[in-house]
N, C-alpha and C positions, 0 to 999 in steps of 0.2 A: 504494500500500500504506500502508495507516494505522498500522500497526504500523512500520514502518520511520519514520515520521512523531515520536515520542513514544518513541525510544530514549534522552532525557533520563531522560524517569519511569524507564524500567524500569532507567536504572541509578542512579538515588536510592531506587529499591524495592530491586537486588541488593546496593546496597553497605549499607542500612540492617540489611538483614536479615543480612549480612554481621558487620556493627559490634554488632550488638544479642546476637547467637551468640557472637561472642569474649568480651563483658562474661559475658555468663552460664557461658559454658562452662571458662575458662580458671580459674586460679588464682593466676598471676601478677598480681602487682599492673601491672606492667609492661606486659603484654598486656593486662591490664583499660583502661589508659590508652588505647591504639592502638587499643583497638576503640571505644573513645569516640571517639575523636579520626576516625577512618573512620566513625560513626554520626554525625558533626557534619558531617562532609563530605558526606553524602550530604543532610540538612537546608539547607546551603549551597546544593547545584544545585537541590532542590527551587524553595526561592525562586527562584534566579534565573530557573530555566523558568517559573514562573510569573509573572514580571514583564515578559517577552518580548510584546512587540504584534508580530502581524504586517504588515508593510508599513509600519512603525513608524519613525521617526526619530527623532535626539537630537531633545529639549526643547528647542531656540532656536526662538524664533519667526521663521517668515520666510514670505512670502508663497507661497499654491499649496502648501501644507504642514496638512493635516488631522488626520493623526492622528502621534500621538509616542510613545517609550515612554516608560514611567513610570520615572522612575531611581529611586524611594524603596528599591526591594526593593534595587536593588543597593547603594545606600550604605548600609540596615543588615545588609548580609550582609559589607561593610567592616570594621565597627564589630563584627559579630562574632566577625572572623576574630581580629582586633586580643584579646579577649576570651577566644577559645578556647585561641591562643599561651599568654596571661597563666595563663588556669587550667590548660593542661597545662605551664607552668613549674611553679607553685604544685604541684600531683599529684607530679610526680617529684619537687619537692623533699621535702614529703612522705614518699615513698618511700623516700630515702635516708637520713633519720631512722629510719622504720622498719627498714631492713637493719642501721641501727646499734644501735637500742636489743632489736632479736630477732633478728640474725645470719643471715635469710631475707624473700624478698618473696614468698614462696607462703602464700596467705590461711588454708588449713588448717592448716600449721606454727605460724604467729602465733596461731590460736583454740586447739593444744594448747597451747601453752607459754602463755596466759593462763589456760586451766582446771585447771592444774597450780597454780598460784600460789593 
């Protein structure tokens, strides 16, 4: 069964569309972050599945050994894990300025109390 083969895709397809729904749909600033942060997640396995050789072995060389897999994708999906932590600290902190200087992290609250002013 091919489809049982390629249940990586389908869940960096369920959780993108997942991630991509909560940014859009929610109000919370809060939830706005976690659905990014689950829309990045599912970007991550993307690469990785696609960096997968089959029948594939680490990169040392050694004799009777043909084919390798490529580690590039997985050390910059390293480097962007490292990245995604750093921008969802930077988000919430953010956010907590916002609760302080308008009293709510609900994005409609924040656009009346600006059109008011």
């Amino acid at each position: 069964m091919r489809i049982l083969e390629l249940y990586n895709y389908e869940i960096a397809i369920l959780l993108s569309m997942i991630g991509f729904y909560t940014v859009i749909s929610r109000g919370n600033l809060v939830k706005k972050v976690a659905g990014l942060n689950i829309f990045q997640t599912s970007v991550f396995i993307l690469y990785i599945s696609l960096g997968v050789v089959a029948d594939g072995t680490v990169p040392i060389l050694r004799e009777g050994i043909e084919r390798y897999s490529n580690p590039v994708p997985h050390v910059l999906i390293l480097t962007a894990i490292v990245v995604g932590v750093a921008t969802t600290a930077v988000a919430l902190a953010l956010i907590v300025r916002i609760k302080e200087a308008y009293g709510t992290v609900e994005e409609h609250e924040i656009h009346r109390q600006d059109d008011t002013l």
